[in-house]
N, C-alpha and C positions, 0 to 999 in steps of 0.2 A: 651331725645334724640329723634330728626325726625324719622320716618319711612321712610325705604329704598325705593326705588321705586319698587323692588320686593313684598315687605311687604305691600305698596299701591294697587297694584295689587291684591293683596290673597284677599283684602276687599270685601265686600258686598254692592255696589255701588247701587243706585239707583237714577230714577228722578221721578219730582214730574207727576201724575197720569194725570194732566191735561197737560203736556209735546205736543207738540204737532209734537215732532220729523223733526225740522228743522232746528236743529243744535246749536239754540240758547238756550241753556240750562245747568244747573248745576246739579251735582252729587254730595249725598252725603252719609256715609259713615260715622257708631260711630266705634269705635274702642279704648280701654285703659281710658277711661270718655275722651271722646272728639270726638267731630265730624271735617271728613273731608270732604273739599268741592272742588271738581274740574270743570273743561271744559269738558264739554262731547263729544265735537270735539276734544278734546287734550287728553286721558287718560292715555296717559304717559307722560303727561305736570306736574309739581309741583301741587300740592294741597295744600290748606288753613288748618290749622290748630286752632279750638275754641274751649274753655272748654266747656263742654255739657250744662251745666247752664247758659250763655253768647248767646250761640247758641238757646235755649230754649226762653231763653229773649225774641231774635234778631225775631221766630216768632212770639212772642207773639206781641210785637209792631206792626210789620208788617200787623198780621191782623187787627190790629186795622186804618192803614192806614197811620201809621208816618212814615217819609222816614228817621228819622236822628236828 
């Protein structure tokens, strides 16, 4: 079952360190083995929902520089 948007709220959100706070950026957020991912212009906007393992992947690719 989704988490409420109350329940989204309670989370422990973060952005990445090199963020450089203009708006264009993502928050994210483990919670129940899964991470969530939102707008950080939008924090009462819906957020993404990914198993933690997927999500783990999804950096690991990226550092390595595959887009997809």
């Amino acid at each position: 079952m989704p988490l409420t948007q109350f329940e989204l709220r309670q989370l422990t959100w973060r952005k990445a360190q090199r963020s450089m706070n203009n708006g264009e950026c993502v928050e994210v957020a483990p919670a129940n083995g899964k991470i969530f991912v939102r707008d950080s212009k939008n924090p009462r906007g819906p957020a993404l929902e990914y198993p933690a393992d997927a999500w783990r992947n999804f950096l690991i690719e990226a550092k390595r520089g595959h887009s997809g």
